[in-house]
N, C-alpha and C positions, 0 to 999 in steps of 0.2 A: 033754857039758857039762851039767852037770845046775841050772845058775843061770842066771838071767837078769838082763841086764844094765838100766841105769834110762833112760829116756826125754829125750832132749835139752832135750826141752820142761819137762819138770818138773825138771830139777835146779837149783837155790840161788836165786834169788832170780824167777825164771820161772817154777818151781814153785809159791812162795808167793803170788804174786799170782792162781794159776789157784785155786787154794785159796781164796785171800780172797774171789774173784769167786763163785766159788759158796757161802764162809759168810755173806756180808751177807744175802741172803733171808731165808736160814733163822733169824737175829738177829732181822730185821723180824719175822718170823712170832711171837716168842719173845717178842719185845717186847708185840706185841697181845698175847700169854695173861698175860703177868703186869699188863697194862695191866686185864685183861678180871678177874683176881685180885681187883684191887684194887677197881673197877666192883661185881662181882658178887657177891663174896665168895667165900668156900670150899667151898660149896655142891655137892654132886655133880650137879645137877640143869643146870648149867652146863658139862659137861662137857666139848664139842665147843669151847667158846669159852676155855675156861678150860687146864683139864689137858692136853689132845689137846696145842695149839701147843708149851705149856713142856713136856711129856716125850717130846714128838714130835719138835723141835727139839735136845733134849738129844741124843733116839739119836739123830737124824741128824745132829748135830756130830759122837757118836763114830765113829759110820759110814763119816765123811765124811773125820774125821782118821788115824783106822787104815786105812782104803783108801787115802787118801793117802800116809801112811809106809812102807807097805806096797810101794808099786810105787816111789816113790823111793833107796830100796836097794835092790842087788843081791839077787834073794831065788830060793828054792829054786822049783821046777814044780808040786810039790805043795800049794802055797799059793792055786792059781789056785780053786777050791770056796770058801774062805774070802774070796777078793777078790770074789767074785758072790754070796756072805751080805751081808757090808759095804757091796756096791755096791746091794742093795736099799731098805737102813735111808733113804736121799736119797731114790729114785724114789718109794717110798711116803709120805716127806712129803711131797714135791711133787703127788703125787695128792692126799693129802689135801687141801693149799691150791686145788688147782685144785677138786675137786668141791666139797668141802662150804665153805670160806671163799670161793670165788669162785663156781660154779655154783648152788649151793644159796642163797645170798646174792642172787642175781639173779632166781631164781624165787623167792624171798621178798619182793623188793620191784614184783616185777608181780603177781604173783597173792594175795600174803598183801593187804597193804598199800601202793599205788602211791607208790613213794618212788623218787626221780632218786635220792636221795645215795645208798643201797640200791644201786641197779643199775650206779652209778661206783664203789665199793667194790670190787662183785662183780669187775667188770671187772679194777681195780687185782690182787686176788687173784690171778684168772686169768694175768695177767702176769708178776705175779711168781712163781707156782707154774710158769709154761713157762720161767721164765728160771732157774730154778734145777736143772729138770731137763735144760737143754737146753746150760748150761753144764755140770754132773756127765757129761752125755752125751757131749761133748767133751772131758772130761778121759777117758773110758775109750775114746774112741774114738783119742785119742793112744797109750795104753798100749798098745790092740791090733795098729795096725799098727805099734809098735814090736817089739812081741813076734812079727809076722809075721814083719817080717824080720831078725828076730836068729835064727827057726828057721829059714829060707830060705837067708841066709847062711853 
């Protein structure tokens, strides 16, 4: 049997809510860079505040959507390379928010400039950068012991 079958949890509408829970972060993140667009201008000099979220968030929407459609049908063995390209485009935003909008943000406001709203920002970041991978991580962590034991079986 050279296909594999789709995951109980992700079919029709249990599906799109596992989806939706892990594209709101990645919104919020998108949000701030065009928030930060507008703040800062166009400026390349801006760049981690600015471009990173809005084209960081783009791939990891499409990352997020084609890995998702992907394991929701029925799909061929030889696709599993491609589902671990697409399942990185998530994990590396979510680093990104965690280090540099959440960590990097919090060492900025003890050691640059001692700022509370600085270091509750950072924090905010941080959360939502683990909540985004930690939902994505449970969405493949569904697929895999699906996929166990559809080989098992």
């Amino acid at each position: 049997m050279d296909s594999i079958t789709v995951a109980p949890e992700l079919r029709g509408t249990k599906g799109d809510i596992v989806a939706a829970r892990i594209e709101v972060p990645i919104l919020v993140v998108v949000i701030y860079g065009v928030v930060g667009f507008i703040r800062r201008g166009w400026s390349i000099d801006h760049y981690f505040y600015t471009y990173a979220p809005v084209l960081g968030g783009v791939a990891a929407s499409v990352g997020l959507f084609t890995y998702f459609f992907l394991v929701s049908v029925d799909r061929k063995q030889s696709r599993k390379t491609l589902l671990s390209l697409l399942g990185l485009l998530p994990y590396l935003y979510s680093l990104y928010v965690i280090g540099f909008l959440g960590l990097y943000t919090i060492f900025e406001g003890v050691v640059g400039v001692f700022s509370l709203w600085s270091m509750i920002g950072g924090v905010f970041w941080v959360f939502l950068g683990f909540h985004l991978s930690y939902r994505f991580y449970l969405m493949t962590e569904i697929v895999r012991k699906h996929d166990e034991e559809s080989d098992v079986g």
